[in-house]
Backbone as CSV, one residue per row, in Angstrom:
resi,resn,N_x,N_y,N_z,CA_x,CA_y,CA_z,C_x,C_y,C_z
1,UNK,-21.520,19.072,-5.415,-21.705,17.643,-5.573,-20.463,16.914,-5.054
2,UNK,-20.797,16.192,-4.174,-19.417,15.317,-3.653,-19.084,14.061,-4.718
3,UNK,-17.837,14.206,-4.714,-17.159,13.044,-6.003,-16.820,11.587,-5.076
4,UNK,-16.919,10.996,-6.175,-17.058,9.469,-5.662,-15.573,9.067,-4.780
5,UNK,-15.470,8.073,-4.142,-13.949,7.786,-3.862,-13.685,6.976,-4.745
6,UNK,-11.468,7.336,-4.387,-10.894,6.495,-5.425,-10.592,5.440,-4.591
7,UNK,-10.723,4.500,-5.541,-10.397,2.899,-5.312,-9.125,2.607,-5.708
8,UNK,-8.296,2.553,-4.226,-6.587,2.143,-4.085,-6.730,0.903,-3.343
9,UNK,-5.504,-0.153,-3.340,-5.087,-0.912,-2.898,-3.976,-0.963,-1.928
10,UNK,-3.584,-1.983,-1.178,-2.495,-1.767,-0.489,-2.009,-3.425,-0.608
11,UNK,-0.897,-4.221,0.132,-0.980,-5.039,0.358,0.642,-5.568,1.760
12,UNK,0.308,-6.562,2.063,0.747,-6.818,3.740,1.615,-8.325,2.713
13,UNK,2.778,-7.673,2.592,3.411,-9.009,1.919,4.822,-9.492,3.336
14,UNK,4.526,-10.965,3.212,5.421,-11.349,4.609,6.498,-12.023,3.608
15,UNK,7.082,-12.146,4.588,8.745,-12.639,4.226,9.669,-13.216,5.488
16,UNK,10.308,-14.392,5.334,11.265,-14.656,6.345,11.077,-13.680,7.787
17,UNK,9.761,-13.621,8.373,9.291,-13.110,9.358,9.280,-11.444,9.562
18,UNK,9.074,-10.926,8.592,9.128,-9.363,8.085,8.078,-9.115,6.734
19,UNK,7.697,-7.663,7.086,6.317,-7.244,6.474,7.264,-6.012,6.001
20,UNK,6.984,-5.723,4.218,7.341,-4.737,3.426,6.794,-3.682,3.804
21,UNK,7.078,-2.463,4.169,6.879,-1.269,4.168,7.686,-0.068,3.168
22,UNK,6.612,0.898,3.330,7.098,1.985,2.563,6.910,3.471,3.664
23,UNK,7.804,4.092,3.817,7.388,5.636,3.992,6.488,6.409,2.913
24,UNK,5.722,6.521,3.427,5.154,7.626,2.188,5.819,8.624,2.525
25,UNK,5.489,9.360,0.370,6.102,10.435,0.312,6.058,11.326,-0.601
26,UNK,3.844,11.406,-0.271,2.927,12.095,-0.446,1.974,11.917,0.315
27,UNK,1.053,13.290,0.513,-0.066,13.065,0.720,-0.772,11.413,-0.047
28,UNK,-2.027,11.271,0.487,-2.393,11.312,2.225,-1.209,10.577,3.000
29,UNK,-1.065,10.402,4.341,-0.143,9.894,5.012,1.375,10.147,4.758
30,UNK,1.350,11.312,4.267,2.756,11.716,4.263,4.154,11.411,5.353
31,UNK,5.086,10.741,4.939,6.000,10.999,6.043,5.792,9.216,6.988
32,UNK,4.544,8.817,6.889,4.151,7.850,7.704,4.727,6.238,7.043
33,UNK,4.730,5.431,7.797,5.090,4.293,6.979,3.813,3.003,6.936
34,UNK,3.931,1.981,5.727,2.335,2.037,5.872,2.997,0.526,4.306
35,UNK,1.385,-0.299,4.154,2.250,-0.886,3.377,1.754,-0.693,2.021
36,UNK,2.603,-1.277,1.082,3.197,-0.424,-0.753,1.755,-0.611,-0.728
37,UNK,0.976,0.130,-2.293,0.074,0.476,-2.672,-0.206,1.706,-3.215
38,UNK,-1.576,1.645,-4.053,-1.744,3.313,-4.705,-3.419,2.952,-5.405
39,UNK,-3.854,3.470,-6.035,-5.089,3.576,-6.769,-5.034,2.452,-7.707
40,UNK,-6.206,2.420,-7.966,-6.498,1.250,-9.772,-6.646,2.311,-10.343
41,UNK,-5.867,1.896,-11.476,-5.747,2.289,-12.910,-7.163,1.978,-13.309
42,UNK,-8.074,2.744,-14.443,-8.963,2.517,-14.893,-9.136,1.227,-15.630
43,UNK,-9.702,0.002,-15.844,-9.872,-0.971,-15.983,-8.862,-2.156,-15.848
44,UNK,-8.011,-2.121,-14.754,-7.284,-3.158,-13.600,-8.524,-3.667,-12.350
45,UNK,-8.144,-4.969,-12.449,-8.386,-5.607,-11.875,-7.877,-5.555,-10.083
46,UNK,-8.272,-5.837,-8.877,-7.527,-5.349,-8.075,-6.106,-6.365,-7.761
47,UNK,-6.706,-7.022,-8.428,-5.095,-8.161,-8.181,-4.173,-7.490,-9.332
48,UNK,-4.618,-6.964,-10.156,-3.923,-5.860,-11.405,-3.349,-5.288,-10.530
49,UNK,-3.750,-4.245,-9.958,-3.454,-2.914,-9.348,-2.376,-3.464,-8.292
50,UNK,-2.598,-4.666,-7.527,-1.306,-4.652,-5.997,-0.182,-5.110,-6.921
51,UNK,-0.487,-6.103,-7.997,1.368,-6.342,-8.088,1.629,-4.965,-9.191
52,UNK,0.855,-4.240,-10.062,1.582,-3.050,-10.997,2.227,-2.128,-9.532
53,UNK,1.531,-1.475,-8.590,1.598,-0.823,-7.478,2.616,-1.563,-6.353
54,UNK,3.073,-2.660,-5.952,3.986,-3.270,-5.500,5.319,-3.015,-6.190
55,UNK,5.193,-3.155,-7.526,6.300,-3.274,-8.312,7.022,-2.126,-8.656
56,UNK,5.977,-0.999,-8.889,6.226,0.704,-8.748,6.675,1.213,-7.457
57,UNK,6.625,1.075,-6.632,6.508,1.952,-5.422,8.322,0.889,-4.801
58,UNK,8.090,-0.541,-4.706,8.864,-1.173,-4.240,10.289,-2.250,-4.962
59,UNK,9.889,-2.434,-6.081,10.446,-3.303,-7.222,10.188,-4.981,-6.901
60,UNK,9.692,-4.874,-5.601,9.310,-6.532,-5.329,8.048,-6.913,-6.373
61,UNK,7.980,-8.432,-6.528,7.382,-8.957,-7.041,6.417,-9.910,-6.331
62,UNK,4.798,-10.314,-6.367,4.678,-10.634,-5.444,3.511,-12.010,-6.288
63,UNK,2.992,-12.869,-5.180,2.192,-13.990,-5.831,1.245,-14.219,-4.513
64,UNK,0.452,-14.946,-5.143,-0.793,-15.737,-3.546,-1.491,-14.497,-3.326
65,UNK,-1.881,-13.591,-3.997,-2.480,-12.397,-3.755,-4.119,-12.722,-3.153
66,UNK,-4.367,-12.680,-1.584,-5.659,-12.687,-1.093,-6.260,-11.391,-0.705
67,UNK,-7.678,-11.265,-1.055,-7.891,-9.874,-0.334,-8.147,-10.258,0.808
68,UNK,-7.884,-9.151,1.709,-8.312,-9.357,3.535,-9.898,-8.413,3.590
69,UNK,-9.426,-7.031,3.451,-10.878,-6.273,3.758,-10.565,-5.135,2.725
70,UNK,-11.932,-4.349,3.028,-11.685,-3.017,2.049,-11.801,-1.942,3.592
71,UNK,-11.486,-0.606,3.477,-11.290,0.106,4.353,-11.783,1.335,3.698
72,UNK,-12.540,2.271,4.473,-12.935,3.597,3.809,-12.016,4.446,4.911
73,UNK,-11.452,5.246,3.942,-10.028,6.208,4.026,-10.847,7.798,4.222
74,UNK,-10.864,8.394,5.248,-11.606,9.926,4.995,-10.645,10.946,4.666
75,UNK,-11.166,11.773,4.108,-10.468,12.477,3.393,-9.882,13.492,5.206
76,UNK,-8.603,14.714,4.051,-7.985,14.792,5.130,-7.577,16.297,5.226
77,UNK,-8.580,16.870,4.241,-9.019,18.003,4.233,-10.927,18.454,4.318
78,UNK,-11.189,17.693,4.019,-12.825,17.402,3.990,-13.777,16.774,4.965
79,UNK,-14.047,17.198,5.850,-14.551,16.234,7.627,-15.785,15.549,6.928
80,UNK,-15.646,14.291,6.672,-16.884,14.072,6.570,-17.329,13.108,5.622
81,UNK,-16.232,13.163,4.462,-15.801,12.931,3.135,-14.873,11.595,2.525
82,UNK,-15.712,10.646,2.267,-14.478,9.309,2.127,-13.828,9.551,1.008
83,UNK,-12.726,9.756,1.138,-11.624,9.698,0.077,-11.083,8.551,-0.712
84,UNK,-11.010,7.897,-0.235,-10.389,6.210,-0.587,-11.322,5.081,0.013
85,UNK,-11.313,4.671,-0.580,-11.953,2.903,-0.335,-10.860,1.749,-0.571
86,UNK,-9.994,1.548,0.114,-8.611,0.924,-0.007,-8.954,-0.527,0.394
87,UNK,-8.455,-1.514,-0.588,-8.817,-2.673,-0.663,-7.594,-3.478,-0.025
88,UNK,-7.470,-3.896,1.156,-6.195,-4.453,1.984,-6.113,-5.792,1.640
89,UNK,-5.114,-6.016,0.875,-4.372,-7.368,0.471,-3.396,-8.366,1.289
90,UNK,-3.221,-9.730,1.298,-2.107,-10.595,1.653,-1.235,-11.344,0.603
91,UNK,-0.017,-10.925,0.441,0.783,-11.291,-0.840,1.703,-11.759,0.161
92,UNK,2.297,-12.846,-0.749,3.510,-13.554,-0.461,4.980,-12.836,-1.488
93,UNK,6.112,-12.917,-1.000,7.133,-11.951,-1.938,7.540,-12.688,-2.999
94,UNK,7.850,-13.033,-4.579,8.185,-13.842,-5.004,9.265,-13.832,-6.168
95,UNK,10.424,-12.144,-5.419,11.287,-12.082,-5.778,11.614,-10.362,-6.324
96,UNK,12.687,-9.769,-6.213,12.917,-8.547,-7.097,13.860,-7.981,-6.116
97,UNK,14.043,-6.673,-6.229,15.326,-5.762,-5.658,14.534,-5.092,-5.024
98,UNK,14.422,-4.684,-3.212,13.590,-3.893,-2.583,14.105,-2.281,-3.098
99,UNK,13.806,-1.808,-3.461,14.275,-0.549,-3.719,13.061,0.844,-3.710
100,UNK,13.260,1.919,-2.685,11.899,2.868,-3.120,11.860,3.508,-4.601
101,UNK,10.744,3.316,-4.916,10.492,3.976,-6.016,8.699,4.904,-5.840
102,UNK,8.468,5.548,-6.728,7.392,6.326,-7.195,7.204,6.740,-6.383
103,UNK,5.933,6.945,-5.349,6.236,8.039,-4.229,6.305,7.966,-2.697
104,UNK,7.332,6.612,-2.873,7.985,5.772,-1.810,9.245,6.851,-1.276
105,UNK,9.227,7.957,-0.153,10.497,7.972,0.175,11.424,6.680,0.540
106,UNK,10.729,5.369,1.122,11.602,4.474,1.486,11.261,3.356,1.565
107,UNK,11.653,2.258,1.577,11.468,0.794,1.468,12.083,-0.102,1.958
108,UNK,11.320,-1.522,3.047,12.200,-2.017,3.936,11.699,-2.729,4.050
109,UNK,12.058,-3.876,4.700,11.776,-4.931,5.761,11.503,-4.519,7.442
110,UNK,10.267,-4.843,7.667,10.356,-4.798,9.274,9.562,-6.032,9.899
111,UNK,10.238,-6.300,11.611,9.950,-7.149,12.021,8.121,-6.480,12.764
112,UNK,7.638,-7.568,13.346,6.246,-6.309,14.228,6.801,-6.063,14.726
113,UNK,7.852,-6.348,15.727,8.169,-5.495,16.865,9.227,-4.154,16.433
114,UNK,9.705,-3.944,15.490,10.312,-3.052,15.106,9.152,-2.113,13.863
115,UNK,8.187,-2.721,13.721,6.972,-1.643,13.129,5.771,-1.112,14.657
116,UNK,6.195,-1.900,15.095,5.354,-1.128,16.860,5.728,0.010,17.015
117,UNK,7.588,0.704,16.821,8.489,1.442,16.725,8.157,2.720,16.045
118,UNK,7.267,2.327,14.556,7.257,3.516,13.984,6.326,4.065,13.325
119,UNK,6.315,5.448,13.425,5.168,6.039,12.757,4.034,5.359,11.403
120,UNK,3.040,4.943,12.039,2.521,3.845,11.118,1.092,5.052,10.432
């Protein structure tokens, strides 16, 4: 029996002409950089889930939370198999210490033309 997907979030927060990123540093997308996010917690809301998951992964704080789209994520051992249904957000930053946390190897500011640059 194939199991349902999990429902994660992400979100695309701008700043003084720079978009928050994280390296992941876990599966899926290991190693890759990509922006903060993780799963809903069982009864969060998805505007719940981007700022608890913003705040974990990055220590920023964020507000103006719009959704953009949802995205089906395939799994990455399983051909065939949606893994995630990731709900892509637009947040504005509205304060905290960028710092990686949870299973953020890293955390930054980038311009686009310096995220064109890197392993996305």
């Amino acid at each position: 029996m194939a199991s349902s997907p999990v429902r994660a979030v992400s979100a695309a927060i701008h700043h003084e002409g720079r978009f928050l990123l994280v390296r992941r540093g876990r599966p899926p997308a290991y190693g890759l950089y990509a922006f903060p996010g993780g799963r809903v917690e069982a009864g969060e809301t998805l505007e719940e889930a981007v700022r608890r998951e913003i705040a974990e992964e990055t220590g920023a704080h964020v507000d103006g939370i719009r959704h953009i789209v949802d995205l089906d994520i395939p799994s990455e051992q399983d051909e065939g198999r949606i893994e995630f249904v990731l709900s892509v957000h637009a947040a504005g930053f509205a304060g905290g210490t960028v710092v990686a946390g949870d299973d953020a190897e890293a955390a930054d500011w980038f311009s686009v033309d310096e995220m064109a640059r890197l392993p996305l």
